[in-house]
Steps between C-alpha positions, in 0.01 A plus 500: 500500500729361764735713684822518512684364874804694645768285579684644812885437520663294739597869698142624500384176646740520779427873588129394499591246756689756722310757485231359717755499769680788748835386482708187321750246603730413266659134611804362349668181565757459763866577444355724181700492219540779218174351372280515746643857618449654131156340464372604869627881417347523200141450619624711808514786254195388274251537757635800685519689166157364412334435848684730732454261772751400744713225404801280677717270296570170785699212491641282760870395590797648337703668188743224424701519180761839491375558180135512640612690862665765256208577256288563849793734563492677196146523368358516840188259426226623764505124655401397856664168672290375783427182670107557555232628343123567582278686259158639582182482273608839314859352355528342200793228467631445215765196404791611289743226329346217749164333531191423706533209739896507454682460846783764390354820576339732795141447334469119549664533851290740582152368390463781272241443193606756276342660217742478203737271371786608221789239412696335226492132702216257431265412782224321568408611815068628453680883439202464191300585792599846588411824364820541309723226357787587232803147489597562209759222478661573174636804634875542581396681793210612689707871478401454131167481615433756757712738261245431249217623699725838564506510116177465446360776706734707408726535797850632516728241723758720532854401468548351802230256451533423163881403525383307799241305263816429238700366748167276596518387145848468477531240854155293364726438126825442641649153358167498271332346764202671336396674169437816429150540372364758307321669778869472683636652178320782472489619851890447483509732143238758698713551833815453339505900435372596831765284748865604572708237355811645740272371808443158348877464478528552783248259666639274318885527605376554829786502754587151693606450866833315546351266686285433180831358331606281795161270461571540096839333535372238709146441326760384229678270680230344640312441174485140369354416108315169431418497165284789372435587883730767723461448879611750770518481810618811772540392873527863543422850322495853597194619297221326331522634150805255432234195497328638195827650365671230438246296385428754195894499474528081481189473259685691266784256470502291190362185520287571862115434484428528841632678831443427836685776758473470899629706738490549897423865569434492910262272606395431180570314142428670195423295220 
């Protein structure tokens, strides 16, 4: 008579990998986005609910978009921005929303070999390798994910965090850039009771600098159309969020297939 094999879930193999370990490193990509934030809290809570082991949420650079800087704000997402890291043989890292070998986040910089790997972007990068691996990339979101695992043990996220994780959603689907799936579906139907919808309003109409409209106006006079393609170009702008701004405002225009926005922020040009 053969027996029958126990299939763990994707959370209980992750919590096996942790739990060999003191502490854990959460590592999301630089500049995090809602994404990345969502999905790097939501194992934050998993394993100290679960593990009770210390646990620091890191990325590197900064909060751009005022819809981003004002969930921080409001939710108060328990996220660290540094510009080194060093972890000792105790510390598991983990890579949230990003992906082993990429250049865009404190773990690669850092020569960091983590244990775990959770994202919604394809890579092919020997993560098979590690103890944990979960790229998922049918997924709306790696929030969808991570919020997943919280489901499946049975964790509360608590309103902050799951409004946090709709917004997550919300930013990976806008302009049905993705699909929902029905993993994204159901964690949306399951949190959908437990966030505040008068916070995500808010994120959402978060409120602009003046200076913000100045580089509008002129990121519209300085945009040229060839064909299906929108070019823009700023010689000057006060913040960096207008780069990506506008070019999710000028895709939307009927007719445009493809954006290209610049901008000179400093020293530097944003493309």
């Amino acid at each position: 008579m053969s027996q029958a094999t126990t299939i763990q879930s994707p959370s209980d193999q992750l919590l096996a990998a942790l739990n060999k370990y003191q502490g854990v490193a959460i590592i999301m990509h630089d500049n995090p986005d809602p994404d990345a934030i969502a999905s790097g809290w939501a194992i934050s809570v998993l394993v100290q609910e679960k593990l009770g082991i210390p646990v620091r949420l890191l990325g590197s650079g900064a909060i751009v978009r005022a819809e981003n800087r004002h969930m921080v704000d409001l939710l108060m997402p328990p996220i660290e921005l540094v510009s080194e890291l060093e972890l000792d043989g105790n510390t598991a890292g983990v890579l949230v929303d990003c992906g082993l070998g990429t250049t865009n986040h404190l773990g690669t910089r850092s020569g960091i070999h983590p244990v775990a790997v959770v994202d919604h972007h394809l890579h092919r990068n020997g993560e098979g390798k590690l103890p944990f691996v979960d790229i998922r990339p049918g997924a709306a979101a790696t929030a969808s994910i991570t919020a997943g695992y919280l489901r499946e043990q049975g964790v509360d996220p608590g309103m902050k965090l799951a409004t946090a994780i709709l917004y997550a959603i919300r930013t990976e689907t806008c302009g049905s850039e993705t699909a929902h799936s029905p993993m994204d579906r159901a964690v949306v139907t399951w949190l959908t009771d437990l966030a505040d919808p008068t916070l995500l309003a808010e994120i959402e109409n978060a409120p602009l600098d003046l200076e913000y409209f100045g580089d509008l106006v002129l990121a519209m006079q300085r945009t040229f159309i060839y064909d299906d393609a929108a070019l823009c170009f700023l010689q000057r702008a006060s913040g960096s969020e207008i780069v990506g701004e506008v070019a999710d405002l000028l895709v939307r225009c009927r007719g445009i297939r493809r954006v290209l926005c610049a901008a000179i922020i400093g020293k530097d040009l944003l493309l």
